[in-house]
N, CA, C and O atoms as a DFTB+ gen file, in Angstrom:
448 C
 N C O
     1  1     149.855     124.716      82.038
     2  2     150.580     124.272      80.861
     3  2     149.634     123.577      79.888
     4  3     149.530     123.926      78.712
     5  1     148.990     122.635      80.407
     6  2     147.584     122.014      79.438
     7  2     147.005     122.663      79.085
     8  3     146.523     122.334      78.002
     9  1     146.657     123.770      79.522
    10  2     145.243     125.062      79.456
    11  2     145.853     125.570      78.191
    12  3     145.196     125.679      77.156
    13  1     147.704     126.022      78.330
    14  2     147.850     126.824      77.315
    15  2     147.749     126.131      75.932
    16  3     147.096     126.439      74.935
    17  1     148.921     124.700      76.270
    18  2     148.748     123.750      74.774
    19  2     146.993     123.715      74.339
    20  3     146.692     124.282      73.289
    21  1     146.244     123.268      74.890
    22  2     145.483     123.318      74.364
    23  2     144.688     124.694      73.131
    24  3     144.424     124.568      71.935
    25  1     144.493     125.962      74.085
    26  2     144.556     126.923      73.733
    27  2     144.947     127.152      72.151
    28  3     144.270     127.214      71.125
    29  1     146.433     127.255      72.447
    30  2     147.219     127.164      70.711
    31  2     146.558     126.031      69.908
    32  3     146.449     126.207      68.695
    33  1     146.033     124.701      70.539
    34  2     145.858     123.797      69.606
    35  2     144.464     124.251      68.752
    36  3     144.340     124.039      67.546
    37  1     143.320     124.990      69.691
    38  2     142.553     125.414      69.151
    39  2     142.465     126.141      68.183
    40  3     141.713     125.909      67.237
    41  1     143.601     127.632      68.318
    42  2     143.466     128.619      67.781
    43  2     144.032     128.298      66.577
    44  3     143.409     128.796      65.639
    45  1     145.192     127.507      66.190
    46  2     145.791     126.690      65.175
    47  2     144.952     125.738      64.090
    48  3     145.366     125.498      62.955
    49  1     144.095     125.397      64.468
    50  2     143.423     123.905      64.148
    51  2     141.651     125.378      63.388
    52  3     140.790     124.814      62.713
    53  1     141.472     126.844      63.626
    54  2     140.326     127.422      63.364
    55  2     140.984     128.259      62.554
    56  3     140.092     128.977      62.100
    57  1     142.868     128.892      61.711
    58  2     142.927     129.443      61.618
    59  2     142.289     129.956      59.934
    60  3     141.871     129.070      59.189
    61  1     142.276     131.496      59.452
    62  2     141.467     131.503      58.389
    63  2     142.937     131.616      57.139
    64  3     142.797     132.151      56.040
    65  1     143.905     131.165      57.490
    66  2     145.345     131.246      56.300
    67  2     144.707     130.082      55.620
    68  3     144.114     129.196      56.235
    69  1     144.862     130.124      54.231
    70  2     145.211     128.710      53.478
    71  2     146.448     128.713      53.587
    72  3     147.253     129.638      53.689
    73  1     146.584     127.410      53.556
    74  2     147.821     126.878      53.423
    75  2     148.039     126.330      51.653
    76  3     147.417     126.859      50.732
    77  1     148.982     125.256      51.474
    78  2     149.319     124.858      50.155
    79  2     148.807     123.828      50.146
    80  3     148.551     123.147      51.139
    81  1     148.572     123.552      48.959
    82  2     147.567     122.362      48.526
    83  2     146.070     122.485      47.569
    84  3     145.786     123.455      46.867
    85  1     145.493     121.637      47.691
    86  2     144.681     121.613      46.409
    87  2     143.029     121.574      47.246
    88  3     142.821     120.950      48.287
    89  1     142.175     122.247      46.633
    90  2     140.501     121.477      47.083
    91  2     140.098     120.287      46.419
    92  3     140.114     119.919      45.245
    93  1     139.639     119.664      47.764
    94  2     139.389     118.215      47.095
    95  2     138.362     118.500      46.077
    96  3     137.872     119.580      45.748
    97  1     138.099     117.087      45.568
    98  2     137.393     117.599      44.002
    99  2     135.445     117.223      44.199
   100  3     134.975     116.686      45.202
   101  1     135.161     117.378      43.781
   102  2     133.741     117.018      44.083
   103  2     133.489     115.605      43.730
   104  3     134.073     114.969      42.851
   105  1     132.252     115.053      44.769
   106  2     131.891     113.881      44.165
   107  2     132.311     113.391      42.725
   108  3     133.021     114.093      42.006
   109  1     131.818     112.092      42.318
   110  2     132.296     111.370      40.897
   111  2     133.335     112.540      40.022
   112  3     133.390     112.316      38.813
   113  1     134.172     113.780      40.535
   114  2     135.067     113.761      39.927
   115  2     136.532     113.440      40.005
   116  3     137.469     113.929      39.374
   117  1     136.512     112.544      40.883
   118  2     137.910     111.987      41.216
   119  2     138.382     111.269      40.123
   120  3     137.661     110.764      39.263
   121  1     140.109     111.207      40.175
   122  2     140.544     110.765      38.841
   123  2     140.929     109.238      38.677
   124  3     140.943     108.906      39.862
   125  1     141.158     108.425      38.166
   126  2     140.838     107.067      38.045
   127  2     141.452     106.130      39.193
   128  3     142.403     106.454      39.904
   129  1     140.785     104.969      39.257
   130  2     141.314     104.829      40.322
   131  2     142.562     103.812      40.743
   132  3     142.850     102.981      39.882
   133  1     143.425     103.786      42.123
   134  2     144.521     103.521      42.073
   135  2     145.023     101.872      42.365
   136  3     144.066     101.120      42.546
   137  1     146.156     101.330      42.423
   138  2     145.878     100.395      42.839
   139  2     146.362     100.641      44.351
   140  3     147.190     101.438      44.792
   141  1     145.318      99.396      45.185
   142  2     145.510      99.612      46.187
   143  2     144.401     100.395      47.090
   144  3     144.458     100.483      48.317
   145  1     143.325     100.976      46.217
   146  2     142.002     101.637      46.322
   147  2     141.359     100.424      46.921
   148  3     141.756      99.317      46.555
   149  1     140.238     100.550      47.961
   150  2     139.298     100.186      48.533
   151  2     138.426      99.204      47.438
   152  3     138.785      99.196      46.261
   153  1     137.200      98.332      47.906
   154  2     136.234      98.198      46.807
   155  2     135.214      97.714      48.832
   156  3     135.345      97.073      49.874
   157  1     134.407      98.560      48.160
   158  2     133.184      98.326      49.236
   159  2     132.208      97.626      48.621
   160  3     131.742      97.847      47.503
   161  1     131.886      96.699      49.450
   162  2     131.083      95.255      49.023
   163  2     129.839      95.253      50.148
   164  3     129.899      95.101      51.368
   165  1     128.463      95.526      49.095
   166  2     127.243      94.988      50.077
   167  2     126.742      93.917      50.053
   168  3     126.658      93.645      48.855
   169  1     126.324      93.071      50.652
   170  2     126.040      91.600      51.033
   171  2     124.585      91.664      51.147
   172  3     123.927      92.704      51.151
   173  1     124.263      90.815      51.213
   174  2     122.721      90.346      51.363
   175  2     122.939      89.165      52.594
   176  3     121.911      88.633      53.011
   177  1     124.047      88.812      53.090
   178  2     124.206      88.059      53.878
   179  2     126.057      87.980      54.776
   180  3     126.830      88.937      54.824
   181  1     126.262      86.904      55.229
   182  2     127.658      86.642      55.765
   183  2     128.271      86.195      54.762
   184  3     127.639      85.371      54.101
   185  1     129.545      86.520      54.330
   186  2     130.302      85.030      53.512
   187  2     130.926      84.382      54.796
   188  3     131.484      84.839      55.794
   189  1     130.579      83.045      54.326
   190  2     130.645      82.130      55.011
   191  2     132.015      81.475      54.198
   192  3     132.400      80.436      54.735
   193  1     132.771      81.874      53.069
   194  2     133.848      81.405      52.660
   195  2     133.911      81.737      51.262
   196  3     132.954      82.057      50.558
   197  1     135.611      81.594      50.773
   198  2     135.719      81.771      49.892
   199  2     136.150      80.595      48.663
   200  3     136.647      80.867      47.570
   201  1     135.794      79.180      49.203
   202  2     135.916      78.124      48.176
   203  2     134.458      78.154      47.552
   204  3     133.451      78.241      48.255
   205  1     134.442      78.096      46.561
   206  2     132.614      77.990      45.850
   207  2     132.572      77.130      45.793
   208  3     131.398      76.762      45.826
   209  1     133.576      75.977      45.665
   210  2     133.046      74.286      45.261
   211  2     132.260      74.100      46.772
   212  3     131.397      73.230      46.655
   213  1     132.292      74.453      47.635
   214  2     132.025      74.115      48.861
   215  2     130.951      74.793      49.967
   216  3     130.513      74.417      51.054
   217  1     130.742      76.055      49.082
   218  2     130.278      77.340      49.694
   219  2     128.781      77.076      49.231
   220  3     128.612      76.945      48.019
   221  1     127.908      77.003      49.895
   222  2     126.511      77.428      49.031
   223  2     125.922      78.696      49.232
   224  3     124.864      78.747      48.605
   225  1     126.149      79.674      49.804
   226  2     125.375      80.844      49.852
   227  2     125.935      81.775      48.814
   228  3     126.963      81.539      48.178
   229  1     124.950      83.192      48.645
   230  2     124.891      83.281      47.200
   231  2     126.576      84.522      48.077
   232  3     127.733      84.423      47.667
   233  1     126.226      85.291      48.986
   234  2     126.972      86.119      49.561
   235  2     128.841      85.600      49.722
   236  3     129.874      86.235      49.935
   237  1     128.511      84.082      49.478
   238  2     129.898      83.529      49.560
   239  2     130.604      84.071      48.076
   240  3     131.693      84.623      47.918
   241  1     129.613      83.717      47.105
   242  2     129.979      83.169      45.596
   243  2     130.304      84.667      44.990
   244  3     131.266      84.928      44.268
   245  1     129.086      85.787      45.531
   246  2     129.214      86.977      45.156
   247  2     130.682      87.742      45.631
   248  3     131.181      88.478      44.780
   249  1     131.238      87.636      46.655
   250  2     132.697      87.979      47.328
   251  2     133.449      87.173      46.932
   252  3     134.550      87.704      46.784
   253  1     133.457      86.113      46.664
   254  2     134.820      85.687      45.739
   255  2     135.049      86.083      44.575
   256  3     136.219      86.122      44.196
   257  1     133.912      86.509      43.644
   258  2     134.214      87.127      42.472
   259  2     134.855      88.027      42.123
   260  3     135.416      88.372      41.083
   261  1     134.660      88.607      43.655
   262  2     135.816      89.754      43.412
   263  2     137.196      89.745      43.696
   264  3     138.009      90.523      43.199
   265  1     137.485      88.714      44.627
   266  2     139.059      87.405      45.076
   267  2     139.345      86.716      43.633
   268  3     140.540      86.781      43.347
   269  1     138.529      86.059      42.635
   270  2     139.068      84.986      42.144
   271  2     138.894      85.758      40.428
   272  3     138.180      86.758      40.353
   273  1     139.392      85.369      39.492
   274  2     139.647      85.193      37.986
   275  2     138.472      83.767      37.251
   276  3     138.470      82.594      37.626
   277  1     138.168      83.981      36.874
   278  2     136.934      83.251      36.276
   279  2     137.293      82.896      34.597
   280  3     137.671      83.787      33.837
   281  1     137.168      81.912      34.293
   282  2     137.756      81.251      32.662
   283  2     137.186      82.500      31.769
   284  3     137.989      83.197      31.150
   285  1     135.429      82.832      31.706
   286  2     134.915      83.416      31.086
   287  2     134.144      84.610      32.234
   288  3     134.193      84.627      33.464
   289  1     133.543      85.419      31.406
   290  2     132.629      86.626      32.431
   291  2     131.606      87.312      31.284
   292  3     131.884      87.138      30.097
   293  1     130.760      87.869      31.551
   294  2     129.683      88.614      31.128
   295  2     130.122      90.086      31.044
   296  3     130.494      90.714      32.035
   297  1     130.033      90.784      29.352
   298  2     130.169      91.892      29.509
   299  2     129.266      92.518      29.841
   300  3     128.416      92.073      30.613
   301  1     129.219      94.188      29.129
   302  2     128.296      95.187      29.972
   303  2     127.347      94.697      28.868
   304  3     126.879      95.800      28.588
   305  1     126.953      94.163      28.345
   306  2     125.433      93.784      27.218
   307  2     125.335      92.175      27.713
   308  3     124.347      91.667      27.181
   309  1     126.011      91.285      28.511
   310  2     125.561      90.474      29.042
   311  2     125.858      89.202      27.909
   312  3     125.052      88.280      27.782
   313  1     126.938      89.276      27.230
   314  2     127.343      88.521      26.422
   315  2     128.673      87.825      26.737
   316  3     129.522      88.695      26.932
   317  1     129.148      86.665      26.855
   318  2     130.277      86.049      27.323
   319  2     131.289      86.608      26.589
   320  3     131.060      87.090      25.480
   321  1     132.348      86.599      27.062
   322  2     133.780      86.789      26.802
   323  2     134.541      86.326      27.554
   324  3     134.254      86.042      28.716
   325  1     135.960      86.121      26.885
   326  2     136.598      84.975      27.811
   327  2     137.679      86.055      28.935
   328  3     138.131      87.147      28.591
   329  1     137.829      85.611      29.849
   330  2     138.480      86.491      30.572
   331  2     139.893      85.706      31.147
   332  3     140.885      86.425      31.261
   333  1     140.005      84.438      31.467
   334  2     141.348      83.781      31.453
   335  2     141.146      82.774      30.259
   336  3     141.943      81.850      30.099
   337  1     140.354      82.913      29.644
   338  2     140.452      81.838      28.602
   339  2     139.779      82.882      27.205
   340  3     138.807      83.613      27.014
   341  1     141.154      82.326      26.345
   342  2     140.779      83.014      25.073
   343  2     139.872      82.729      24.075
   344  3     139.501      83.428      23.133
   345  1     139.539      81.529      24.428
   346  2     138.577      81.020      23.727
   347  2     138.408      79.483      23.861
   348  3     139.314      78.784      24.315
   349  1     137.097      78.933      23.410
   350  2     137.154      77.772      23.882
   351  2     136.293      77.098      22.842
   352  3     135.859      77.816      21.942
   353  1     135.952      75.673      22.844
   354  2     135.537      74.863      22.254
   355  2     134.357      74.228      22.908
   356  3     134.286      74.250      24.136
   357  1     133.282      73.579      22.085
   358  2     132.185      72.833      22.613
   359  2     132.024      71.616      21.920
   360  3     131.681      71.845      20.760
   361  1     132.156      70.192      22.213
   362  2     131.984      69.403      21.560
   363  2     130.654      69.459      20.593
   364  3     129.788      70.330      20.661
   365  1     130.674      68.163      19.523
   366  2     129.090      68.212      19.230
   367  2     127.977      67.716      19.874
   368  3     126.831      67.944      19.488
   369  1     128.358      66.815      21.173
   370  2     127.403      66.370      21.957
   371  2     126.756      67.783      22.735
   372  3     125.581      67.973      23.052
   373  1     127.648      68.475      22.879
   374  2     127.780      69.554      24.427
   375  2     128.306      69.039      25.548
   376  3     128.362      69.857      26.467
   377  1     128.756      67.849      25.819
   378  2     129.184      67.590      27.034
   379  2     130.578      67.975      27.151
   380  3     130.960      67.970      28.321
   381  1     131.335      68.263      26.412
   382  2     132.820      68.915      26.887
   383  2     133.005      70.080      26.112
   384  3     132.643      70.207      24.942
   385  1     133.672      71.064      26.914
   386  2     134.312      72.079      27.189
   387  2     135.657      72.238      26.852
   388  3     136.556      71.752      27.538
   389  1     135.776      72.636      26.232
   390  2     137.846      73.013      26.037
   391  2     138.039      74.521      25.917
   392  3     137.721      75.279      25.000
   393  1     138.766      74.806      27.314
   394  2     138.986      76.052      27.292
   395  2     140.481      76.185      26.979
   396  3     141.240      75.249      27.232
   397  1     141.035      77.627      26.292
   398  2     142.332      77.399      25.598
   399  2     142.860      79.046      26.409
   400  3     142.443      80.110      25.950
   401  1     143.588      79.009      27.350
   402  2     144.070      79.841      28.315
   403  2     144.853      81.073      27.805
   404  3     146.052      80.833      27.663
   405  1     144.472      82.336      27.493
   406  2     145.544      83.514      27.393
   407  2     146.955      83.037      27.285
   408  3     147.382      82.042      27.870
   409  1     147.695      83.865      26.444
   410  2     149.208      83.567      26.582
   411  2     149.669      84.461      27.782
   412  3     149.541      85.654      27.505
   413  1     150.171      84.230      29.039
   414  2     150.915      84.301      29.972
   415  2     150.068      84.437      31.536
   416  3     150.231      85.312      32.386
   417  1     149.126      83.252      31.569
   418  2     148.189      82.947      32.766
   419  2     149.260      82.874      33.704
   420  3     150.424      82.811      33.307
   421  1     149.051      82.877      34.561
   422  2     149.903      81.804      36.052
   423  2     149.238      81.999      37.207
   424  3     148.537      82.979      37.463
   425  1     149.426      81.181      37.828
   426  2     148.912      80.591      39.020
   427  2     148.997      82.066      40.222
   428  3     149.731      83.054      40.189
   429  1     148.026      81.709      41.105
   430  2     148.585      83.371      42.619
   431  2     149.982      83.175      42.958
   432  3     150.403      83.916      43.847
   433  1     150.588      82.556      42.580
   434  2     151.945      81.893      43.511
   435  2     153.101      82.479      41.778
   436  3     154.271      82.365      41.413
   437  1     152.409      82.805      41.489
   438  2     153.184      83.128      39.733
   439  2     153.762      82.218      38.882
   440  3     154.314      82.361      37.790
   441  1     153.439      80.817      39.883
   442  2     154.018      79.419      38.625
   443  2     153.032      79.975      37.210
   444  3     151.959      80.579      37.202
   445  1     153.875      79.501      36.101
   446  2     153.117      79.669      35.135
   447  2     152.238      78.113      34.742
   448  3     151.436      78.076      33.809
């Protein structure tokens, strides 16, 4: 009885029918991507955590970036833009900062 299941499983699993469906697409032409998609992360080390106030390795700081929302970020020419903050202020000393938050931020928990 094993001999035969098996048998069929072979001959089933080599046959030359297509069936229905599509060929996958070649490398980089897959179509955008979904949510819920993967993100593969190489390290140079362990993260050892994901608080940065607390974390000193660079492998910590680098993996949360991809966990956390950041006031401002660097575009693709390496120029700031604000990314939870729409814009912000610099005193004339430089010692303070006033960042002025997007209209409809909220918290992971969705308090606004």
């Amino acid at each position: 009885m094993l001999v035969g299941l098996l048998a069929v499983a072979m001959t089933s699993g080599c046959s030359s029918e297509k069936k229905g469906g599509t060929a996958a697409e070649p490398a980089g032409k897959q179509g955008a991507p979904a949510y819920g998609d993967a993100i593969v992360f190489g390290s140079n080390g362990d993260v050892s955590g994901f608080l940065t106030a607390v974390t000193s390795d660079a492998a910590s700081h680098d993996a949360a970036g991809y966990v956390f929302n950041g006031l401002v970020r660097y575009d693709k020419d390496l120029k700031l833009e604000g990314e939870l903050a729409e814009s912000w202020d610099i005193s004339p000393d430089g010692k303070k900062i006033t960042f002025h938050l997007r209209k409809g931020v909220k918290w992971h928990d969705g308090a606004p």
